[in-house]
C-alpha positions in Angstrom: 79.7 38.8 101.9 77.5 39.4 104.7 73.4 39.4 104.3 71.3 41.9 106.0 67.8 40.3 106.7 64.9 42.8 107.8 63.9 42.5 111.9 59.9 41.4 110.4 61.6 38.6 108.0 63.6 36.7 110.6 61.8 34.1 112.7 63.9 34.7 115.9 65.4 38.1 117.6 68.3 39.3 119.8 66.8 41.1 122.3 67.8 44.4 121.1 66.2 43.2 118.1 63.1 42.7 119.7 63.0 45.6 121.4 63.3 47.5 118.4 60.4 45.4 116.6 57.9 45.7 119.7 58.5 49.4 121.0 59.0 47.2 124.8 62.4 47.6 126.4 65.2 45.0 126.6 64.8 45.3 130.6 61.0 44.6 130.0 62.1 42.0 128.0 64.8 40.5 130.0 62.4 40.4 133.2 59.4 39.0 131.3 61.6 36.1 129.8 62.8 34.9 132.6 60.0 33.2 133.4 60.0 29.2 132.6 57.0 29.7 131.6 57.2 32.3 129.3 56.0 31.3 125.4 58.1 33.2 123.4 61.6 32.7 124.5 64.0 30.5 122.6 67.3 29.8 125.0 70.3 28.6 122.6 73.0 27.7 125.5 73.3 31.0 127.6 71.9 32.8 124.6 68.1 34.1 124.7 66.4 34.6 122.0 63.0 36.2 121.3 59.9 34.0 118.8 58.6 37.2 116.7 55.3 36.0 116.0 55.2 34.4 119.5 55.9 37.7 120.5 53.2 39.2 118.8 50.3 36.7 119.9 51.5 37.7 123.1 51.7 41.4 123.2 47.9 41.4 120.9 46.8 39.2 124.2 47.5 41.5 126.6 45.9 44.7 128.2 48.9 46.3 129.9 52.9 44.9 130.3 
């Protein structure tokens, strides 16, 4: 039996699940995640995965992406 859990229940998102969520493209995404820096990226191995909330401090923070 497989569980289908809503994109704003789940504490961490594929990239195409984040770009659904924030309206930003996966290439935005991809490029804006790169960065070491970046605060809402979770890497799992080779995997990247995207913080929701993080996400959306971030996205409330800024003026223009």
């Amino acid at each position: 039996m497989k569980y289908e859990i809503p994109i704003w229940e789940k504490s961490n998102l594929t990239l195409e699940e984040a770009a659904a969520y924030s309206g930003i493209g996966i290439n935005k995404l991809r490029k804006i995640s790169d960065n070491e820096s970046c605060p809402f990226v979770l890497w799992v191995g080779s995997k990247r995965l995207i913080k929701r909330r993080k996400l959306d401090e971030y996205v409330e923070r800024m003026y223009s992406i």
